[in-house]
N, C-alpha and C positions, 0 to 999 in steps of 0.2 A: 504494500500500500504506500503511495507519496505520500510524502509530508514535507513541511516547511518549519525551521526555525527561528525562531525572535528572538531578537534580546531585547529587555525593556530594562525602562530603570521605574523605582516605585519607590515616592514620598515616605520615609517610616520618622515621624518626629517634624518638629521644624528643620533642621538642619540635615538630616540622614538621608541617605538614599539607599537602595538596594539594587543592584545589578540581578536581573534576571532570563533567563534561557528559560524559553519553550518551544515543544513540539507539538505541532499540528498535524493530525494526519487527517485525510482528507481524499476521497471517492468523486471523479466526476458522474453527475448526472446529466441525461437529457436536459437540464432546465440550468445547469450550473453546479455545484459541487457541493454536495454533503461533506459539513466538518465533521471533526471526532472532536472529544474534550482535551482541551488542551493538559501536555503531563509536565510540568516542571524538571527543567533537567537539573537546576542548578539555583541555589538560592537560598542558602543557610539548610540548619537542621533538618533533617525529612519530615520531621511535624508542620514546620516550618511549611516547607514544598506543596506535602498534601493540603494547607489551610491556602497557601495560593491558587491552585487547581482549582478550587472552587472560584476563589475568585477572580480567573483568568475565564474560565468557564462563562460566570454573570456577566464578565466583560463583554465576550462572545457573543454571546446568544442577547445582549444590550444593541448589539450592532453598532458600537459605538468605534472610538477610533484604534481600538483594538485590531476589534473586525475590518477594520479597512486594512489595516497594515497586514493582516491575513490574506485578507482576499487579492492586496496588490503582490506577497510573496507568490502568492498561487499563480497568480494571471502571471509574473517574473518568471518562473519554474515553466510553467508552460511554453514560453517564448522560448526559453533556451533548449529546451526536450525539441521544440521542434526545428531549429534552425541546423 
């Protein structure tokens, strides 16, 4: 199965950031592409990771600019698979 991965960075505190990796996997359909939930590669403690997964997941399925930065990796992966 394709997938795509992101890095993001995520606000923790006033001052903190956190550096994070995730993976997207992801199924084309007739209509455009079914995502998977996203799995955290990286980004402190595995507690840590699984409590992100959900909230990369809300991101996701928000369609917010998460989900763009997905769906532009996606339509990216695809340009180059086919060139």
């Amino acid at each position: 199965m394709p997938s795509v991965i992101l890095e993001s960075r995520i606000r923790r505190g006033k001052t903190e950031y956190l550096w994070v990796a995730t993976e997207v996997g992801y199924t084309p359909a007739s209509d455009g592409v079914n995502l998977d939930r996203p799995v955290v590669l990286s980004g402190g403690q595995r507690v840590d990771r699984k409590r992100l997964e959900a909230v990369f997941w809300a991101l996701l399925d928000a369609r917010g600019s998460y989900f763009r930065q997905v769906m532009a990796a996606v339509k990216d992966q695809g340009k180059e698979s086919v060139s």
